[in-house]
N, C-alpha and C positions, 0 to 999 in steps of 0.2 A: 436546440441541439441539431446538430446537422445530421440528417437520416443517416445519411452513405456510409456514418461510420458506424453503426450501430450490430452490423454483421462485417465489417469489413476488418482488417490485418493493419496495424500500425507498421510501419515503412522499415522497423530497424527488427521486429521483433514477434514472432507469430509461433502462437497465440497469443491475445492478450488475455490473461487471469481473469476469470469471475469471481476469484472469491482472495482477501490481500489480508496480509498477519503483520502489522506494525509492530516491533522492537522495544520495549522500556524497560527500566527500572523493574518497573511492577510482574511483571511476566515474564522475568528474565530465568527462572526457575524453572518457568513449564514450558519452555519455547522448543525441548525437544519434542515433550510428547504430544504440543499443540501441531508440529509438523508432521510428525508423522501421519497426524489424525485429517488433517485437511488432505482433500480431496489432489488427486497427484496432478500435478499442471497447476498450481495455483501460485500465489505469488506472497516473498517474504521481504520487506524494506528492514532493512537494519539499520537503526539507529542507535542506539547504546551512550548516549549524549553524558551519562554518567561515572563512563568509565576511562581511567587514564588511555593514553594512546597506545601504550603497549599490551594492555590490555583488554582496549578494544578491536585492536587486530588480531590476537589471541581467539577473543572470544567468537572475533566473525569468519577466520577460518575454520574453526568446530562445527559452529553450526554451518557452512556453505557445503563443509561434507555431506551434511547430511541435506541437503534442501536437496542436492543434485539428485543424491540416491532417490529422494521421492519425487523427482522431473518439477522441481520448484523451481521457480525465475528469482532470485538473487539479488537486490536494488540495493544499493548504498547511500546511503544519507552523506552524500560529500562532493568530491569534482570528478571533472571524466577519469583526471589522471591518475585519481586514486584508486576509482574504478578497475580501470584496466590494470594498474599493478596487480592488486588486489582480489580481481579475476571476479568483479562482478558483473549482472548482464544490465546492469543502469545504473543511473544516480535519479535521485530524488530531492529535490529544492526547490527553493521558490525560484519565478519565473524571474527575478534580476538577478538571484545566482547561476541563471542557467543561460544570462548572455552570454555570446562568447562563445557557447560550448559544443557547435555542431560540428567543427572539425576534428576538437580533441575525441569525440564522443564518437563518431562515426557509426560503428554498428550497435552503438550503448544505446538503451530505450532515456529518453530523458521524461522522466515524471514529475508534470512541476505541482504547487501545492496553491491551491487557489482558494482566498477568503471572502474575495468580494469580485463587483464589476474590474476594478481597474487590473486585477491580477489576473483575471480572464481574457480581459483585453492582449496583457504581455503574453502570458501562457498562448494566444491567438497566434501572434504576431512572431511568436518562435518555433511556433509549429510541432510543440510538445507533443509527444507521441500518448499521453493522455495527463488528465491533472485528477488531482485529488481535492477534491471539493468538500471542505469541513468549515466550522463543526455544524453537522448538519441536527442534532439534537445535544444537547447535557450530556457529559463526562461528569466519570468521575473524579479524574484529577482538574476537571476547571470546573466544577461545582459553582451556579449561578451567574457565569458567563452567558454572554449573550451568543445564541444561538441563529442558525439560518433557518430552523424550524423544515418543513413541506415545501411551503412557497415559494420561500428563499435560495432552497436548492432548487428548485425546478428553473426559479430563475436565469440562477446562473449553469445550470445545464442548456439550456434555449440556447446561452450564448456561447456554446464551449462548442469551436470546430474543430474536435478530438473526443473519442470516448473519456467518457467523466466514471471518476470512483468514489462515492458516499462515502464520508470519515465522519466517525461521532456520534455514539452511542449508539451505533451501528449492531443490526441479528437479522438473521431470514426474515421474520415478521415486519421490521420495518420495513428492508429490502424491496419485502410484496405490495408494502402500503405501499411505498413511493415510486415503483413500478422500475426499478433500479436496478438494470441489470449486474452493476458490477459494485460489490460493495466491501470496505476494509473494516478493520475491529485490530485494538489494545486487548479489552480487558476478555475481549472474545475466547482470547487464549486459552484462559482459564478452563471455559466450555469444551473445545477442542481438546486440551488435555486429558480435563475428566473424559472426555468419550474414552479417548484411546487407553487412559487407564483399567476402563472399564470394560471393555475390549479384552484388556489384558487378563483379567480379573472370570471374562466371562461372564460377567454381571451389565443390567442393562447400564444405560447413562443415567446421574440425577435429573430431574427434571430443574 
């Protein structure tokens, strides 16, 4: 991994998030109170792959309301140009959806999604304002896929000239093993909600 970027500001967008709340299906229920409950400055990708189009524009202007109120950074799972309609501060793709895309994207953070060497290489070579390196352990939703494990992300952190974000059965405790500063979570959500439930409640969190 290249040092220099490890305290430093990516080019379109400053700060860059420590801590990122991925989109799905599964968590689409607690994705208010999982924002609220994450720490303010941190970062949400919407993806919503499930839901028709009108629907999912619907849905992601609800929640951008509320990401802004909590000084959350906004990423789209789409193109720049949707982006910018749509009033977010990125797109999020893989690194051959994201040729092309430095002009339309201009002040947009482009986050690309990196599984191996050769996707680290492109993500390189486009000057991605950082990638998301998964699956770095087991999911729930890909239960007995092959995973990067330790190693394998460290790997391909070595070679990522952009800060890298842990995806994939992603917590603090991992975060500490793999010594990772910036890390995302799905079913994280869940956790984050229960706090802020719990919050509400006055009651401590589950463990």
């Amino acid at each position: 991994m290249d040092p220099a970027y490890n305290a430093s500001m990516p080019p379109r967008q400053t700060p860059l998030p420590i801590r990122w709340l991925i989109s799905d299906a599964r968590n689409d229920a607690v994705l208010e109170d999982a924002l609220r409950a994450l720490p303010a400055g941190s970062g949400f990708v919407f993806r919503h792959y499930h839901c028709t189009a009108d629907a999912r524009r619907k849905r992601f202007d609800l929640l951008l309301t509320l990401a802004k109120q909590q000084g959350h950074l906004m990423i789209l799972s789409g193109d720049g140009r949707m982006a910018r309609l749509w009033g977010a501060d990125g797109i999020y793709a893989s690194p051959g959806a994201l040729i092309g895309t430095s002009a339309e994207c201009e002040s947009l953070l482009r986050l690309a999604t990196v599984h191996d060497a050769a996707e680290m290489r492109a993500a390189n070579a486009l000057c991605a304002d950082a990638a998301f390196v998964s699956p770095v352990y087991e999911t729930r939703s890909h239960a007995g896929a092959a995973v990067l494990g330790r190693a394998g992300f460290e790997r391909l952190a070595e070679q990522a000239a952009m800060p890298v974000i842990a995806l994939g059965g992603m917590n603090c405790e991992r975060a500490a093993e793999l010594g990772c500063t910036r890390w995302a979570a799905v079913d994280g959500a869940f956790g984050w909600a229960g706090s802020q439930l719990a919050d509400k409640r006055g009651m401590p969190e589950d463990s």
